[in-house]
N, C-alpha and C positions, 0 to 999 in steps of 0.2 A: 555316392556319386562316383561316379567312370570320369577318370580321366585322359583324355586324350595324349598323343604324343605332342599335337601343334600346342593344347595346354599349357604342359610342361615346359617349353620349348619359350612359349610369348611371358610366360608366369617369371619362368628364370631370368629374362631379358628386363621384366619390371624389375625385379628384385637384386639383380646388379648393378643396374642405374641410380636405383635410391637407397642402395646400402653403399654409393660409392662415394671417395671423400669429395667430390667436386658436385655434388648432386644439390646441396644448400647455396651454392654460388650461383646453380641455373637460373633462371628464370623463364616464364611460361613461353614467351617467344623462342626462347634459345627448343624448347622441347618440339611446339608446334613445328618450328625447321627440322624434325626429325623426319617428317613426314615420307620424303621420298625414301629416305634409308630405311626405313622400316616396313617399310610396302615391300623393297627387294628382299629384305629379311626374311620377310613371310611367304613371298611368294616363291620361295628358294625352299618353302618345309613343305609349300603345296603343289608345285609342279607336277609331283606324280599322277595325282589326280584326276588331270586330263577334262577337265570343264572349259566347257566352249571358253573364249578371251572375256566373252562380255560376264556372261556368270563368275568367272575365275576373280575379275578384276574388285567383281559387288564384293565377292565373301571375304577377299581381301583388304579390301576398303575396310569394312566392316571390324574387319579383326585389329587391322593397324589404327583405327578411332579409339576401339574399347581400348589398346595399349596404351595411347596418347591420354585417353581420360582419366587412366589411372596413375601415371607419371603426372599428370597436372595437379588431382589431385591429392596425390602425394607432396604437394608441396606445403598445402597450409593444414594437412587433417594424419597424423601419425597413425589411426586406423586403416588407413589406403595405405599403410606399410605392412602389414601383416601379411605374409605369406597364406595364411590358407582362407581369407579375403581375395588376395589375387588370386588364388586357385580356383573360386569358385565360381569369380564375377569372370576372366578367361573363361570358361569351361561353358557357363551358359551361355556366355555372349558366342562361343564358337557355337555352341548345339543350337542356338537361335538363328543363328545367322546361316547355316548347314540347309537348317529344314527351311528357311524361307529362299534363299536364293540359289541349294543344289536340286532339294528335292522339290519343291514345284519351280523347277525351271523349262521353260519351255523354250530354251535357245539349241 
């Protein structure tokens, strides 16, 4: 498996959050309120990139979902803690999410 650098980048970001000591205090609400701060997170490692607003916005969405899924459920399943579990469910969700909304994009 090829890892990308956004990967690396969203993988590390899970894996700070749930190996951090306040991470068992969360709860699902407090994570889903990430939501906007983590869109800018993302969208700060893909700017380069240069996709139309409307495409930029999908593949971003998309990446900051599978982030949130896996922070969620990290809360009741200690296998969504394993790092190269995040590594890989990152990695497809980005190459899924790549090919359906950069490469057939028609914006």
């Amino acid at each position: 498996m090829q890892i990308s650098s956004l990967t690396v980048h969203c993988a590390s970001l899970c894996l700070d959050v749930v190996n951090g000591e306040s991470f068992e205090k969360l709860t699902i609400a407090d994570i889903q309120s990430w939501r906007d701060e983590l869109y800018s997170f993302i969208e700060n490692r893909v700017e380069s990139l240069k996709f139309s607003s409307e495409t930029q916005h999908l593949f971003i969405t998309s990446v900051r979902d599978e982030v949130l899924m896996i922070l969620m459920l990290s809360k009741e399943n200690l296998f969504a803690r394993e790092p190269y579990w995040i590594l890989e469910k990152m990695q497809r969700k980005i190459a899924l999410s790549y090919n359906i909304y950069i490469n057939n994009s028609d914006f």
